[in-house]
VOGUBA-410743 format. One record per residue (C-alpha): x, y, z. Coordinates in steps of 0.2 Angstrom, whole numbers, plus 5000, padded with zeros to 4 digits. Layout:
REM residues N
XYZ/...
END
This chain:
REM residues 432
500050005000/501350144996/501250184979/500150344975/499150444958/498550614960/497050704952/496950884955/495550984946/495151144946/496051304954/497651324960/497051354976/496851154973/498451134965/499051194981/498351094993/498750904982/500650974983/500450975001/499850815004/500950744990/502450815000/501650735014/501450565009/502950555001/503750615017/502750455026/503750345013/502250325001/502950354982/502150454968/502050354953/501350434936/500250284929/498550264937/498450094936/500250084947/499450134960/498550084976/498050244982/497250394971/496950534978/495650664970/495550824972/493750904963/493151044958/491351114955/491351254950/490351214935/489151084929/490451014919/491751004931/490650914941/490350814929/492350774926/492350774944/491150614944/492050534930/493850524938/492950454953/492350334943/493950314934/495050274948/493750144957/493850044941/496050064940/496949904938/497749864957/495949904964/496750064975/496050154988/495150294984/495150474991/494150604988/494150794992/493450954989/492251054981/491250904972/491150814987/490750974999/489051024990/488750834982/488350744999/487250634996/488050584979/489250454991/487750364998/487550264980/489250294977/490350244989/492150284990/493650245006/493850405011/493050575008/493150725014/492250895010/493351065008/493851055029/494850925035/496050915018/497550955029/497250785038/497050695024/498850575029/498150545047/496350505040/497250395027/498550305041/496850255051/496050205035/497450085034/497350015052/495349945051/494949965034/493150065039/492750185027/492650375034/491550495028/491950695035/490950795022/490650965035/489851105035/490651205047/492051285040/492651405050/494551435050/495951435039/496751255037/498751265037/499851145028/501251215034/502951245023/503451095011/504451054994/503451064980/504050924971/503550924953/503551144952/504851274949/503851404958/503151384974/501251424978/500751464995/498751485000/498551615009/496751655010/494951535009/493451575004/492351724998/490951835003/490551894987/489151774980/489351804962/487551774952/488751624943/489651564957/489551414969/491251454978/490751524994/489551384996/490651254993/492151355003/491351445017/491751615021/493351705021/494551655032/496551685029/498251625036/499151725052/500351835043/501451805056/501351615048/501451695029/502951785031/503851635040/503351515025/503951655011/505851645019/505751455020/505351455002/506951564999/508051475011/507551325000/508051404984/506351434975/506551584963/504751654961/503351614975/501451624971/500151694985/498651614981/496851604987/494951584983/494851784985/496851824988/496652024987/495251995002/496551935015/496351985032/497251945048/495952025061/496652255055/498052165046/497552185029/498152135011/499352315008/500052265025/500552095021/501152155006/501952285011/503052155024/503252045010/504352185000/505252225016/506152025015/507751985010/508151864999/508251874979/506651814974/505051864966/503351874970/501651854958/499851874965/498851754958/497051864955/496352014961/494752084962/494752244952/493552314967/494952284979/496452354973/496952544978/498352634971/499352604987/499352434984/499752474964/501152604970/501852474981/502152364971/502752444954/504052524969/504952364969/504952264954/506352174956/505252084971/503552094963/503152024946/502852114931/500952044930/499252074936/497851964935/496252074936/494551954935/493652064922/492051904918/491152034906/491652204899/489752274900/488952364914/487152274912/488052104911/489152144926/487652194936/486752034932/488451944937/488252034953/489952094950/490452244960/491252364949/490752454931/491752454916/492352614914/493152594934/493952434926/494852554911/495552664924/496152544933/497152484918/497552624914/498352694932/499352504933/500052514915/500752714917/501552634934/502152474925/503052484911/502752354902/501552294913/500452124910/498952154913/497951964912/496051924915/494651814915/493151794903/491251744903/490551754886/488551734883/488151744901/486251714906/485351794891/486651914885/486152024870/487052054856/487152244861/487852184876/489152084867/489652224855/489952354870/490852214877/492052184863/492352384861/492852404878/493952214876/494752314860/495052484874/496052374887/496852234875/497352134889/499252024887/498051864889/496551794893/495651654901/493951644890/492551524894/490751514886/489651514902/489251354909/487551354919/487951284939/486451214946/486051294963/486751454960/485651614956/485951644938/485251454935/483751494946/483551654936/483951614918/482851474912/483651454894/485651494888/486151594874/486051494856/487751364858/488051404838/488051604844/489051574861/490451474853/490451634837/490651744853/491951644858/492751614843/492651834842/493451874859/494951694856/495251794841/495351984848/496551904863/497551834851/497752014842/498352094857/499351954865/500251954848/500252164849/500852154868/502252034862/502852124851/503152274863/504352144872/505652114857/507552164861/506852194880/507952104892/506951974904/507151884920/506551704915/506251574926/506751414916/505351264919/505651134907/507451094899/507750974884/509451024878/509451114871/507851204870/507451274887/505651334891/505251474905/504051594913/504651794913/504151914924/502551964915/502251794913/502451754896/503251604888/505051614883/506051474873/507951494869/509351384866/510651334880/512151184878/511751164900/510351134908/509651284917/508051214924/507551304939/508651444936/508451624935/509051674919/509151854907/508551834892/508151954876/506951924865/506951924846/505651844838/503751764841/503051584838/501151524838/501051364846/499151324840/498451424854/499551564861/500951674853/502651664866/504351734863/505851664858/507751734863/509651724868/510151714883/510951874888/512951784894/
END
């Protein structure tokens, strides 16, 4: 019973956590192996933050009961926290809901002892859940939750149901797990959460935490995995384009719609034209800023009025990248309950197919603003003598090298750009 496959879907708020108790298994002597069917534990990790991903959610379940050494199964998560009494007709070893995950080995070691299945799906989830600091074995960059849950109870969103409230790590706790990761050699570290810009340590907010953050020795960076347009000031911007050889050269701003009538209905808590200055206070702090985002298209019953305004104001922030999804209805959540039928699939995927094509144009534009720039790369893969990395702005770089420089902080200028079938990235030298 040592050998172990992981499933993580979803977030990297998940991504996170299956890290954590990878490190922690592996610390126990258990081994990670790559094949599912080499295994006799898998250990899922859902998500359900659509139908769909329930739906994915439900298959790997099913996936890994019927795997070839007939493993122990575990599940964990989102799926399981709003899905109860799926597990009654479908019963797995262990499963737990979205408490309990940092116990997940101890559950699993009693598990072991009498073979009686346990079942801690709660609904009382009331403070943060640490994992403490740990290697994260298969990543370059280190990501560290900092913050759980929301309050915010988006019209699309069945987050703070599944999640609880927010709740956040001591910074105290945050600040000691940052120099750990720097002692330990990691280059970039990712602060990530369900809601990460709404972290809160009683007065302690998210600029003081930052603020300590930049005040750390060590030579590394930091990126912020999303903010809330809402809940970012200018101190917070000023802050950070202060110092960027500790912050990174990219914010993640979750935009969903670019029309006010579709926000509204989103229950989002911001207007468009708040959003454009936003971008347009970052980027003449930032030079060459990134400015990133996530994308809803055909939401509810979204008109086409609403999607042309949306496309002109798309065409006013030209973001470096985007994250685009064609809405998918979540049952229980008040835009299901409110919009009976979805927009036309035929006219939701054109829309797609609009926006895909308008990130592409400025992805491509933002690229090219990059060429015979110098940039700090962080080299993730290596296959000599191709080396692929991240930049600060997070944008894929590829460039020769006769050594391997995997997890290595390197300079890089750009020269040229490549398609890939999806996204543009750079190619470059590395600077000597």
């Amino acid at each position: 019973m040592k050998t172990f496959f992981t499933i993580n879907l979803g977030c990297k708020v998940n991504l996170f956590e299956t890290n954590a108790i990878t490190y922690q298994l592996v610390q126990k002597g258990f081994k990670h192996v790559d094949d599912i069917n080499k295994a006799n534990i898998i250990l899922i990790n859902t998500c359900s933050v659509t139908n769909k991903a329930d739906a994915k959610s439900r298959n790997m379940i099913n996936r890994a009961k019927q795997a070839k050494l007939n493993p122990i199964v575990i599940v964990m998560g989102c799926f399981s926290q709003v899905n109860k009494e799926w597990f009654k007709n479908n019963k797995v070893d262990i499963v737990v809901g979205c408490k309990d995950k940092n116990k997940i080995v101890n559950l699993l070691e009693n598990y072991l002892k009498d073979k009686k299945q346990i079942n801690k799906i709660s609904k009382d989830i009331k403070t943060f859940e640490e994992f403490g600091c740990f290697k994260h074995l298969d990543n370059t960059r280190a990501f560290l939750k900092i913050q759980d849950g929301c309050d915010f109870y988006c019209s699309y969103c069945l987050i703070p149901y599944c999640r609880g409230h927010q709740r956040a790590m001591k910074h105290q706790h945050v600040l000691k797990a940052i120099s750990e990761y720097v002692k330990q050699g990691y280059k970039e570290i990712v602060l990530t959460g369900v809601n990460t810009a709404g972290y809160k340590d009683g007065t302690y907010t998210f600029y003081d935490l930052l603020k300590d953050i930049d005040m750390l020795k060590g030579d590394f960076r930091v990126r912020i995995s999303s903010l809330e347009p809402f809940q970012i000031t200018k101190q917070i911007i000023d802050l950070i384009a202060n110092n960027p050889n500790r912050w990174s050269n990219q914010i993640h701003l979750c935009l969903q719609s670019a029309n006010n009538q579709v926000l509204q209905e989103m229950n989002r808590r911001y207007k468009i034209e708040d959003f454009i200055e936003l971008c347009r206070y970052i980027r003449s702090k930032m030079h060459n800023v990134a400015l990133t985002t996530d994308y809803i298209v055909a939401f509810g019953n979204e008109t086409e009025e609403q999607f042309a305004d949306s496309i002109k104001n798309l065409k006013k922030i030209c973001f470096a990248n985007m994250n685009v999804f064609i809405y998918s209805r979540r049952k229980g959540t008040v835009a299901d309950i409110k919009y009976k039928k979805d927009v036309n699939p035929t006219i939701a995927r054109a829309r797609y197919n609009k926006v895909v094509a308008l990130k592409l144009q400025c992805q491509k534009r933002y690229l090219k603003s990059l060429i015979n720039k110098k940039l700090d790369v962080i080299v993730e893969r290596s296959k000599t003598p191709l080396m692929h990395g991240y930049s600060s702005e997070f944008v894929k770089v590829v460039f020769n090298s006769s050594i391997n420089l995997q997890h290595k902080l390197v300079q890089v200028k750009a020269n040229g750009i490549k398609f890939d079938g999806q996204n543009y990235y750079l190619v470059g030298k590395k600077i000597k």
